[in-house]
C-alpha positions as CSV (number, residue, x, y, z in Angstrom):
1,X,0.0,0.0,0.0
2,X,1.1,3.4,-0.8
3,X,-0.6,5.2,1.7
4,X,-2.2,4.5,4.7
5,X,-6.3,5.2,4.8
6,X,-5.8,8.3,7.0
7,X,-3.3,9.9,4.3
8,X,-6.5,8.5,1.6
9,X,-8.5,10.3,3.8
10,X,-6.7,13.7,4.3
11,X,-5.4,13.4,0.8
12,X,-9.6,13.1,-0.1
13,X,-10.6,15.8,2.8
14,X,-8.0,18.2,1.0
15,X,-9.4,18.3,-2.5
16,X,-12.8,17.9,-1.6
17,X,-12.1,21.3,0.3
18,X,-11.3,23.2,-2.5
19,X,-12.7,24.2,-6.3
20,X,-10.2,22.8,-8.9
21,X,-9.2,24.2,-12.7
22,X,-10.4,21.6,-15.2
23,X,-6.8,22.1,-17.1
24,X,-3.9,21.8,-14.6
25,X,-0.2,22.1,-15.5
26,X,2.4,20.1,-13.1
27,X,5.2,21.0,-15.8
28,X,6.1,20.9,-19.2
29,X,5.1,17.2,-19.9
30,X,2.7,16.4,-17.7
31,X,-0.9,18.7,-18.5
32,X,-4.0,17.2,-16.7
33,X,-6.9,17.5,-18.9
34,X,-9.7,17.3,-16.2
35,X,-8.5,17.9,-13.3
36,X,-11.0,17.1,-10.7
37,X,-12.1,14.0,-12.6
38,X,-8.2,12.4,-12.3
39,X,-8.1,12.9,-8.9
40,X,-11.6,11.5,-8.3
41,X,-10.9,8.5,-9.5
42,X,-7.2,8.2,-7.7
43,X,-8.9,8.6,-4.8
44,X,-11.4,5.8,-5.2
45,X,-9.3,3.6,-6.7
46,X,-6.7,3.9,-3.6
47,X,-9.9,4.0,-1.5
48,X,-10.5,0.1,-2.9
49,X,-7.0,-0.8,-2.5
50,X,-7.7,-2.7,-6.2
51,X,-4.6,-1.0,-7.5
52,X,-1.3,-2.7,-7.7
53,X,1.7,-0.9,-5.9
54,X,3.5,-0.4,-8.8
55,X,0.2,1.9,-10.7
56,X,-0.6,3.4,-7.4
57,X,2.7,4.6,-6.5
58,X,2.9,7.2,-9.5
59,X,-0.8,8.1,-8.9
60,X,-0.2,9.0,-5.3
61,X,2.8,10.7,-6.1
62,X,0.9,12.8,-8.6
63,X,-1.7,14.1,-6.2
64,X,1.2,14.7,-3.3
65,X,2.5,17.0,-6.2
66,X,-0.6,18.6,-7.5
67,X,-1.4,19.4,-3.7
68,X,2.1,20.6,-2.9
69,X,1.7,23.3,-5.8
70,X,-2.1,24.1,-4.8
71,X,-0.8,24.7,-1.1
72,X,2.1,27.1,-2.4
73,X,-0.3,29.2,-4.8
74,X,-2.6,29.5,-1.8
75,X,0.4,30.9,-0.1
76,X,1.8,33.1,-2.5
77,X,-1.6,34.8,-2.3
């Protein structure tokens, strides 16, 4: 397991908290179409713990990203 249910659930809590863009950059290769609807189904799919390690991993890693820059834009005001 990649996280633990209470990251799942903190990780869920955070974006559930907030109104995301539909189009979200994380860099030059990586552009998120629909936002909200990736991280939706992350989330549920780490919430059944159906997901091999080795597909979770970069999906978890992807939303400890996306809310890393989310927190530091809220920051920067």
């Amino acid at each position: 397991m990649v996280a633990t249910p209470d990251e799942i659930k903190q990780m869920d809590e955070f974006f559930k908290s907030r109104t995301l863009d539909k189009v979200f950059k994380i860099n030059k290769g990586i552009t998120f179409q629909d936002l909200p609807k990736y991280v939706l189904n992350v989330l549920t799919a780490l919430k059944s713990n159906h997901m091999a390690d080795a597909a979770a991993r970069p999906r978890w890693e992807d939303l400890l990203q996306i809310r890393k820059m989310l927190e530091q834009a809220d920051k920067a005001g």
